[in-house]
N, C-alpha and C positions, 0 to 999 in steps of 0.2 A: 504493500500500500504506500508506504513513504517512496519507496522508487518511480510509481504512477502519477504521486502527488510533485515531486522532484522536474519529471520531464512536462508533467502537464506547465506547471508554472514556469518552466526554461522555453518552451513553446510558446509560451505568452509574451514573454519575455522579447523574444525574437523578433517573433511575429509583430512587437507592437513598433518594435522600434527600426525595422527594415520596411514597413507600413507607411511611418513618417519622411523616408527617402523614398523620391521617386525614381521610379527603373527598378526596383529591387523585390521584383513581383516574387513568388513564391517561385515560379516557374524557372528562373533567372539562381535560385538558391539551392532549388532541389540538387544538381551534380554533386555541388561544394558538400552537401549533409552527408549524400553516400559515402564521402573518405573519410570522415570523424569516427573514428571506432568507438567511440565514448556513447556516441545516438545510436549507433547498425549494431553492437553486442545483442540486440535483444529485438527480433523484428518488432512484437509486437506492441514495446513502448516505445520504439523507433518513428511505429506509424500513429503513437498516441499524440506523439511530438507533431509528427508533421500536423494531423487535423487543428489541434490549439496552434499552432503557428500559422496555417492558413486563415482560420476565424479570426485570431489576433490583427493579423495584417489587416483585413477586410476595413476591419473598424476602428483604425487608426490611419489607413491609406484615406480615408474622408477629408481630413483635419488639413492636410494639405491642399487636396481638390476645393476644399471648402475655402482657406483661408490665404492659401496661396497660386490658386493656378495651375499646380503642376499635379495632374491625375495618371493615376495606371489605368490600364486594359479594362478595368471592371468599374472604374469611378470619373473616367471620362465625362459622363454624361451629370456628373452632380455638379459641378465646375459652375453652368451661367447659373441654375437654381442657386446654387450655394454663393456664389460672390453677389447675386442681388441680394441674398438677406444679409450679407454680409455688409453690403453698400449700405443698407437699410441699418446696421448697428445691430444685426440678429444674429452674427455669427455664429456665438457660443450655442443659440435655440436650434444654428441647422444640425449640430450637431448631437442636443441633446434630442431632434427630433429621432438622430440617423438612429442613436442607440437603444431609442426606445423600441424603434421599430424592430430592428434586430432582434431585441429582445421576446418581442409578440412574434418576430416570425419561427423562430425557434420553435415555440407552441404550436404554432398554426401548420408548419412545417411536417414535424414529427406525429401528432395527430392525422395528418392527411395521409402521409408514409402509411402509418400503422392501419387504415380502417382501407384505403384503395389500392396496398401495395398490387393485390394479387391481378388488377385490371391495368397494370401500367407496362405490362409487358407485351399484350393483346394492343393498346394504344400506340406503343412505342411500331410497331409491323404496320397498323392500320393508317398512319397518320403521315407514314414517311412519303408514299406518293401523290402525297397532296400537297406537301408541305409550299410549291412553287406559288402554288396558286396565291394561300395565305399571303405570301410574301409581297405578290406584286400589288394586292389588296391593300399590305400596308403603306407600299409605297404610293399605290393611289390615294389614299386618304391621306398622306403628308403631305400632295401636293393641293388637293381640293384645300385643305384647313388653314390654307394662307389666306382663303377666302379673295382675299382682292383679285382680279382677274392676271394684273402686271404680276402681281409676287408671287402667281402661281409660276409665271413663267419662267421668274427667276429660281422659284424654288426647282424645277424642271430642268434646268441647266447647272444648280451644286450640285443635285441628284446624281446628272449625268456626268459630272466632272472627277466625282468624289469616287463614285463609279468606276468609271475608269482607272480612277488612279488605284482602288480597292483591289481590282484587278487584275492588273501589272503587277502590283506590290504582292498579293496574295498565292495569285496563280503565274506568274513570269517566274523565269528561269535566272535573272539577275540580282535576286536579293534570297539573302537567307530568312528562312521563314521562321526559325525561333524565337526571334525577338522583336519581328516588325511591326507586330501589334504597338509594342509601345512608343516607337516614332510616327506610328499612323497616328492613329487617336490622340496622344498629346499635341500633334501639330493641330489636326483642327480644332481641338477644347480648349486646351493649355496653352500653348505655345502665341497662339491667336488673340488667348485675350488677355496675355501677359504685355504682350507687342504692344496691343491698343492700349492696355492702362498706362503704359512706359510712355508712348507718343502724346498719352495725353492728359501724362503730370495726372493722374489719379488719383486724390489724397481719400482714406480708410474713417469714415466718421467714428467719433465714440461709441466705443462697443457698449453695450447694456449688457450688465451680467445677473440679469434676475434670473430669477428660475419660472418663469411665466411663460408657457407654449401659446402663441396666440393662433393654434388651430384646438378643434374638440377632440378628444381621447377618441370618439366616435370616427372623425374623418383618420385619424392617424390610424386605427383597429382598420376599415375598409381599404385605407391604401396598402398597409402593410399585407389585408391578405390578397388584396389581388397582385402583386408583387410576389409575394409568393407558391401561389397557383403560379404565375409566369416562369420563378423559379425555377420551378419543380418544371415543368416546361423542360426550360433548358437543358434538365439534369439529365433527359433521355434523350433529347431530339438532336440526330447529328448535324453539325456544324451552325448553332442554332447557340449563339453565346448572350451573355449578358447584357452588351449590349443592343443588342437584336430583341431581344424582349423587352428590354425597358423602352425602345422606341415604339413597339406596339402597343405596349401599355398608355405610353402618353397619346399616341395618333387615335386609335380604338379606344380605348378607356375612358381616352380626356380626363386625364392625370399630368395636367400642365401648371397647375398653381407648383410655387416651387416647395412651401413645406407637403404638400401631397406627396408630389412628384419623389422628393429626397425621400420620404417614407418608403414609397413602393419602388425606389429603388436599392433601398437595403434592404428590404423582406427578399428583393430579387436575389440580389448576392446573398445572403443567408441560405436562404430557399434553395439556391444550386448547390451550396456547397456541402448543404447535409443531404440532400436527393443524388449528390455524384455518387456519395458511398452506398444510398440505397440500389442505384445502379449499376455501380459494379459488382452488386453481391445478387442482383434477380437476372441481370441480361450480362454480365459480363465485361460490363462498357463501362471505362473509366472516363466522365467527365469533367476533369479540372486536375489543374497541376496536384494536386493533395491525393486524390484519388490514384493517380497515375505512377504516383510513388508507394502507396501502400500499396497499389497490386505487384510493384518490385520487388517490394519488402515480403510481401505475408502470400503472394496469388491471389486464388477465392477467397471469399473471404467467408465466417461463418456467421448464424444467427446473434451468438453471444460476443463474438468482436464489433457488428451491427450495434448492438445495447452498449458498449462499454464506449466506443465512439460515440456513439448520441449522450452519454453522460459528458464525459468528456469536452463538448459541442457545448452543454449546457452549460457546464463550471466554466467555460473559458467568455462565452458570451454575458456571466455574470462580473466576472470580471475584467472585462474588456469594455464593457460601458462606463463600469465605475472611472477606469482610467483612460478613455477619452474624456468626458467632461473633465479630469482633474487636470490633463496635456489643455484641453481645448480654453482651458481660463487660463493658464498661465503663457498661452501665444495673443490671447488674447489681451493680458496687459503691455505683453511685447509689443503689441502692434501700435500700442497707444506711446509708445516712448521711442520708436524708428522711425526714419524716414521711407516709406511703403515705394515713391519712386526705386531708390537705392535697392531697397531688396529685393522687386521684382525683375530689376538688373540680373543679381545677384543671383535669385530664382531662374533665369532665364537661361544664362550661363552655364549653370550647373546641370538644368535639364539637358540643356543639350552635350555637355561633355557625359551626362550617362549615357545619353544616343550613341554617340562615339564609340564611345567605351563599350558598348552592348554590341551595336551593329554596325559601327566602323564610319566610312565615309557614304557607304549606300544609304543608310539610315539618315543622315544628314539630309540628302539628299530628300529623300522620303517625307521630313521631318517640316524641311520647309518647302516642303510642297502643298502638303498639307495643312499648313500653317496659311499659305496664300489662299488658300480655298476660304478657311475660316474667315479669315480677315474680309474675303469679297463677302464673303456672306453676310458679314454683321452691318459691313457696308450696302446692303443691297436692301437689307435690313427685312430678312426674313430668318426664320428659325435657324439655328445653329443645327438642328438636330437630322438636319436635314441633310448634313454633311456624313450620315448613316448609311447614305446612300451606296459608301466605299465598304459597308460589309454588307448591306442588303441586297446590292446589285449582283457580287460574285455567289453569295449564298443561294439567290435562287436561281440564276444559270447553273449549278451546280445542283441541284435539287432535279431540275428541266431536263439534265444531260445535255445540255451545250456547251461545258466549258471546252472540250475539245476542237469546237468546232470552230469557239471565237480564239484559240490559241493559235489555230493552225493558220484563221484567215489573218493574223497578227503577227505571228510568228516570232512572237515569243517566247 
């Protein structure tokens, strides 16, 4: 028991504080764990490590999307909700929304695990030949919901830009594909609106540090579970990530208020990352870096390794909220005594030497390309999120069975 409770809290540990760096996804750590003989001596609290390190991360990777601009792979999308309440003096609130939510989808999560496990295996066969359709669905409705007839059009061409670019970068043969999630997606969230706040002298109003949600426990309970229904989504359906759901959610759902939104997109990443382990132990199918490594670690997986990870899940998301709110006040007086031009310098720099550093000069490349995408978009002044388009377009060409077809007339 003291050895469970040892690696559960070094998980935490890890997790919380490679969270707060961006680039430093779990995916990005996993190699480095396998050579620690101190973590690999014992598979199976090797992989209790990894689950509290990955939950860790989740909910401390916010703090920076939120407060400074620079997001991973899965919190991309918190970035404009999280810097308007932040512009607003709610910082600390987007945060103590993220954790609450977390904390409900946990519940709402493992409840839905336990009572539909046995129908999600029968969904996961039935649903995969369809999946194109959804997709182009949701991209039709991100372009009707600019409503204006011009900004639809605009919205029509980041679609098709981002697109494009999704799919050179995804599916082309001139970029390494382990890490270029994170120079995609930080270029058009991060990188985009670090640019703009830098060009234009941004100053961070006084933050409010009550402890007052100015949404109802009610709307936060309704975001978070359908966040996590999407989740759970993602946790079976191939090539179908976090981001990809959270923009359904907001297009379909209209879960665009930003404390909504921030809610149902932490039930999202919760949701998936307890449903990967449900999926690699009903179908096989490891969804997410954490999963991916316990099935190196341990194979199939069993019922009672199932329950000891979902404990596990629990203790870490109890104390993982505790200590973002206790990180998210004390950046929060920081912010009040720096100058926020200078740091989002500072922030901008560093994002991009982890580009570097992860995926070389391709990535760069990647990085501000994507970055220029963002930028025309907030200029054209339609939805950011429309710049989704760079995994929605290759996901369901892929789904269609055309990637081949647009590789070869490309030929790349």
């Amino acid at each position: 028991m003291f050895e469970l409770i040892l690696f559960m809290i070094l998980g935490i540990v890890f997790g919380t504080i490679t969270g707060l760096m961006p680039g430093l996804h779990i995916n990005n750590m996993i190699p480095l764990m396998f050579t620690i003989p101190f973590l690999t001596q014992d598979p199976e609290l090797f992989s209790v490590f990894i689950v509290c390190f990955g939950v860790s991360q989740i909910f401390s990777s916010f703090i920076p999307s939120v407060f400074f601009g620079a997001p991973d792979e899965d919190t991309a999308l918190s970035v404009l909700p999280g810097h308007k309440m932040l512009h607003e003096g709610r910082g600390l609130e987007a945060i103590k929304i993220i954790s609450l939510a977390g904390a409900l989808s946990l519940f709402i999560t493992v409840t839905t695990v336990f009572a539909f496990s046995s129908l999600f295996k029968t969904f996961y066969e039935v649903s995969r030949p369809f999946m194109h359709i959804v997709l182009a669905v949701i991209i039709f409705a991100m372009i009707i919901s600019e409503k204006n007839f011009r900004k639809m059009l605009f919205a029509v061409l980041i679609i098709i830009l981002s697109g494009f670019l999704g799919f050179l970068v995804l599916d082309g043969s001139f970029t390494n594909k382990t890490y270029i999630m994170f120079p995609l997606l930080s270029g058009f969230f991060g990188l985009s609106t670090i640019a703009l706040s830098i060009s234009e002298n941004t100053k961070i109003p006084q933050q409010n540090t009550d402890n007052e949600l100015k949404i109802s426990f009610k709307k936060i309970l309704l975001s978070t579970f359908l966040g996590s229904l999407a989740g759970i989504a993602v946790g079976f359906l191939p090539a179908i990530g976090v981001s990809q759901a959270a923009t359904f959610m907001q297009v379909i759902a209209r879960v665009d208020d930003p404390r909504n939104f921030l809610a149902t997109l932490s039930g999202i990443n919760i949701g998936n990352e307890i449903f990967s382990l449900n999926s690699l132990y009903l179908v096989g199918n490891p969804r997410s870096g954490a999963s991916v490594a316990i099935e190196r670690a341990l194979g199939s997986l069993t019922f009672q390794q199932i329950i000891l990870f979902f404990g596990a899940i629990a203790f870490t998301v109890g104390v993982s909220s505790f200590l973002n709110s206790f990180i998210a006040k004390h950046v929060t007086r920081l912010l009040q005594k720096i100058n926020y031009q200078k740091l989002s310098i500072g922030v901008f720099i560093f994002v991009n030497t982890m580009i570097f550093v992860t995926t070389g000069f391709p990535g760069l490349l990647v990085g501000f390309s994507s970055m220029s995408i963002g930028i025309l978009c907030a200029k054209l002044s339609v939805r950011r999120s429309n710049c989704m388009g760079s995994l929605l377009i290759p996901t369901m060409l892929f789904f269609a069975g055309l990637n081949p077809l647009i590789i070869s007339i490309l030929r790349i």
